[in-house]
N, C-alpha and C positions, 0 to 999 in steps of 0.2 A: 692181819692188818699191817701197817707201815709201822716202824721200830721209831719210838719215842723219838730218839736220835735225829732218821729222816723226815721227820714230820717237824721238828725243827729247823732244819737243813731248810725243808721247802717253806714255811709260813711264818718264823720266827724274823723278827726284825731288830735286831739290838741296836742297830742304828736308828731308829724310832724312839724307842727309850730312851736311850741319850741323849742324840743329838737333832732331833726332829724332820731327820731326814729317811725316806724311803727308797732307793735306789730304782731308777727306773725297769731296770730287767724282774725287779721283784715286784712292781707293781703291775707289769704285765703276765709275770706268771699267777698272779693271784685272778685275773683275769682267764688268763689260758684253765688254772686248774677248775676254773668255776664254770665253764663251759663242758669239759671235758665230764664233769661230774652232772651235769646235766642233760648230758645224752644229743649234746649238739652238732650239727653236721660241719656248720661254718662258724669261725669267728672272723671278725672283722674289724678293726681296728681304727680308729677316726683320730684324731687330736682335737683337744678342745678348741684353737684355733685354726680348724679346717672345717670349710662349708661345702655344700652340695653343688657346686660350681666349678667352671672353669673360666678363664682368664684368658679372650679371644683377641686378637687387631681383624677390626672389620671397616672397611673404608679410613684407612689409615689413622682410627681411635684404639685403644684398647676398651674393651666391653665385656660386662659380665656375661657368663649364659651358664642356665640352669643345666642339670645333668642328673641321670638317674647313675649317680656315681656305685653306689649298691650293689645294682642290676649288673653295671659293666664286669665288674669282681668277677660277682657270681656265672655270669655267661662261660669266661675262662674255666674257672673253677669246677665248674661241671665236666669237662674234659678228664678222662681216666687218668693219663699223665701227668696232669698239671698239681701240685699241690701246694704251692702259693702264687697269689698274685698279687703284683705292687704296682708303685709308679711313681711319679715325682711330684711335685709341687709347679702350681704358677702362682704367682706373688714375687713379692721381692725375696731375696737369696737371704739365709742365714747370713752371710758378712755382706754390712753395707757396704756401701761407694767407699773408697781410702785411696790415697795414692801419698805414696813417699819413698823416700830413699829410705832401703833396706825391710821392705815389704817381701820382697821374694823369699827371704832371709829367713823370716819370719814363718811364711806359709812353711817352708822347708822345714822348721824346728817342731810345728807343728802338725807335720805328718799332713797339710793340706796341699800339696806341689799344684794340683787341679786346680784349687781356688783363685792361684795367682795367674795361672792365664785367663778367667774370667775377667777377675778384676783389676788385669792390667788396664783395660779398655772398658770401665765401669763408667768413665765420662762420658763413654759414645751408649749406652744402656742405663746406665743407671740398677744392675744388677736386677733388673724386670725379669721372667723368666713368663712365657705366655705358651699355652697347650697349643699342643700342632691343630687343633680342630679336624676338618676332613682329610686333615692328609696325617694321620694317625697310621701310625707303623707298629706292631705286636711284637716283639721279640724274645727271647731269651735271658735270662739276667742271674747273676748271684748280687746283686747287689740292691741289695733288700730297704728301704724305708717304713720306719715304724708307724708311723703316724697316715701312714697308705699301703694299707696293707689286710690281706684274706691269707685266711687259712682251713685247710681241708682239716679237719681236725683227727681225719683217721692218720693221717699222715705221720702223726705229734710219736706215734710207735718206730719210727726212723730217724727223728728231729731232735736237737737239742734242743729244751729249756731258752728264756730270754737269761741274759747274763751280765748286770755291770756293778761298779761297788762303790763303794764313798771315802774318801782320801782326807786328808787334814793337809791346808796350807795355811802357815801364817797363824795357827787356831782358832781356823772355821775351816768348817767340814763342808764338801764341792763333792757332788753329784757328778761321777762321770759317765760320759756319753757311750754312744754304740754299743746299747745293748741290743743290738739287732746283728750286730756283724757277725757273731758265733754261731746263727743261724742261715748266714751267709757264705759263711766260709765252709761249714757240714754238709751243706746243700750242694756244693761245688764237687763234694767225694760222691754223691748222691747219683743213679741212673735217673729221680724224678725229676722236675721239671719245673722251677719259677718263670712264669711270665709275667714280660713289662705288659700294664696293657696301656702305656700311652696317653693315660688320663689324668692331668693333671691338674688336681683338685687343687681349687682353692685358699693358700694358705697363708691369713693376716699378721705376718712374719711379726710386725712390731705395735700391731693393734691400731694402726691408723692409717692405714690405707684408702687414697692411693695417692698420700705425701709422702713424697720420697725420703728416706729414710738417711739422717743428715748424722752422721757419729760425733760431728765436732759440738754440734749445739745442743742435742738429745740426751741428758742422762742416763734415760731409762734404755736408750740402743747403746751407749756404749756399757754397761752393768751388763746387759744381755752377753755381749762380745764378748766383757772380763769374762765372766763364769763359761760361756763357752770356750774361749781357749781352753780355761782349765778343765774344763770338760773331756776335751782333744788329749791332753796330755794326760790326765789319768787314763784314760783310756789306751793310750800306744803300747805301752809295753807289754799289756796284756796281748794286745789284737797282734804285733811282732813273735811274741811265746806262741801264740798260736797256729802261726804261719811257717813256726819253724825259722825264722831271720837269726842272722848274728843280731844278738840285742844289742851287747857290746860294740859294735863298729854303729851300728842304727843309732846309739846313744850320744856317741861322738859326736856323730855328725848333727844329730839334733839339737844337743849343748851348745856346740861352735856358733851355726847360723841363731839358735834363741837368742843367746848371748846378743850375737848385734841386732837382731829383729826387735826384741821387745824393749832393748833403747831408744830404738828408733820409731817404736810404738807410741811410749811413753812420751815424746816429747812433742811427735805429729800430736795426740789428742791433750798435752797437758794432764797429763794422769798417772802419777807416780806409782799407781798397783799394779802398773802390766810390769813395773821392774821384777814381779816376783816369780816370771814366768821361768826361768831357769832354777832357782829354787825349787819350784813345783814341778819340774821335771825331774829335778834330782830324789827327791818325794817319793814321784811316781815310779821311776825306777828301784827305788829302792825296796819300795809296797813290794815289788811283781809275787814273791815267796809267797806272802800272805794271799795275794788275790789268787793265784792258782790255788792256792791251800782248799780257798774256798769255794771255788768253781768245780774244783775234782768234789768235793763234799756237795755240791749242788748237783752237778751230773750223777754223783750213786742216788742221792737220793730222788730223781727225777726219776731213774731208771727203774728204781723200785715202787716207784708211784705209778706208772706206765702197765710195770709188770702185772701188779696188786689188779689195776683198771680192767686188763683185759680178762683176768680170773675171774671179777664181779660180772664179766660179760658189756663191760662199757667199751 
């Protein structure tokens, strides 16, 4: 059987016991291990705010329409090659509408450079995001979404683990994001094969859809945005170590533009927490030792779970 040790490694949560939080990659592999241990072919992965739909423009409305979202996965999935399928979201974007001087600044400190060509021109969108419908293009991707997402589960014998961890700023403990990327970035060294498939579910980004989602007046969308930044920023150093980057020059330059972004944050929305976004950079950098520590301790113990599985004949 698995050594005391890894079986802590895999299912123990001491962030639970203390601080009431679960890190996302750890609530997925509770998931993944509980599948794999019951002799599953596919898991499949939803978010609580994602529904069975896609988000069409028909006769120059936006309209819902039903979808055997399921079924599309699986169609892919069955394909020898292929051993996961994803795809993106329609609804509104993670970052609502904003516009200011020193927004660029900002996405840049936060490892989001992409975001800010969306939402330079989020006046003329409104950061809507609507499924191609018939004209649906399949491609190729490492660039994995968790909350749309299939997995071959034989696969899991090639694949790493989900992977993210929980940081302290300010003292309170921040859940950070992208525990989906280490599965992305393995997959990239991988000869198999993620496919996009184009469908893009449903997702009630801020629970009130389909009012457009206003950060200046909304409490509850700008809290979302705090914690996601901080989310972005525990997350970078790790996702940089893993890529191999100079962390040190990447850190620089994220300090420098945070430094004028999240002033320039704080005074667009009236809300003196996003000052503490260079703090929580400096945090996050600092973690990275520990969070590897713990990742290389999650990897042996995944591997040896893996191993154990296929000796049971799972």
């Amino acid at each position: 059987g698995l050594s005391t040790e890894n079986i802590e490694n895999l299912l123990n949560c001491p962030t639970l016991k203390k601080y009431g939080k679960v890190p996302y990659g750890l609530n997925r592999n509770y998931a993944l291990i509980k599948a794999l241990l019951s002799g599953s072919e596919a898991l499949v992965f939803i978010d609580t705010d994602v529904y069975p739909r896609v988000l069409v423009k028909k006769d120059d409305e936006v309209k819902e329409k039903e979808i055997d979202f399921i079924g599309k996965h699986l169609e892919y999935l069955k394909k020898e090659e292929v051993i996961i399928t994803t795809s993106d979201y329609s609804g509104y974007y993670i970052i609502p509408p904003m516009s200011f001087t020193g927004m660029k600044e900002l996405f840049i400190g936060l490892q989001k450079e992409d975001a800010y060509e969306l939402l330079r021109n989020s006046d003329q969108h409104n950061c809507l995001n609507l499924d191609n419908d018939k004209r649906r293009k399949i491609f190729e991707t490492d660039k994995i979404l968790g909350g749309n997402v299939a997995i071959k589960l034989s696969a899991l014998k090639e694949l790493p683990p989900f992977f993210s961890t929980v940081y302290n700023v300010n003292g309170e403990n921040v859940l950070s994001r992208g525990e989906d990327t280490l599965l992305g970035i393995k997959l990239k060294k991988s000869d198999k094969k993620c496919i996009d498939i184009d469908t893009k579910i449903f997702h009630n980004t801020f629970g009130n859809y389909p009012e457009v989602p206003n950060i200046k007046k909304d409490k509850s969308i700008k809290d979302r945005f705090y914690y996601t930044c901080l989310g972005w920023i525990g997350r970078n150093p790790f996702l940089n170590w893993l890529k191999g980057e100079n962390i040190e020059e990447i850190k620089n330059r994220q300090k420098k533009n945070i430094i004028i972004g999240s002033k320039a944050l704080a005074s667009y929305l009236n809300d003196e927490r996003f000052l503490i976004l260079p703090e929580a950079l400096e945090i996050s950098y600092h973690n990275l030792e520990r969070v590897i520590s713990e990742y290389k301790n999650t990897m042996r113990a995944w591997n040896d779970f893996i191993k154990k599985l296929e000796k049971w004949g799972g």
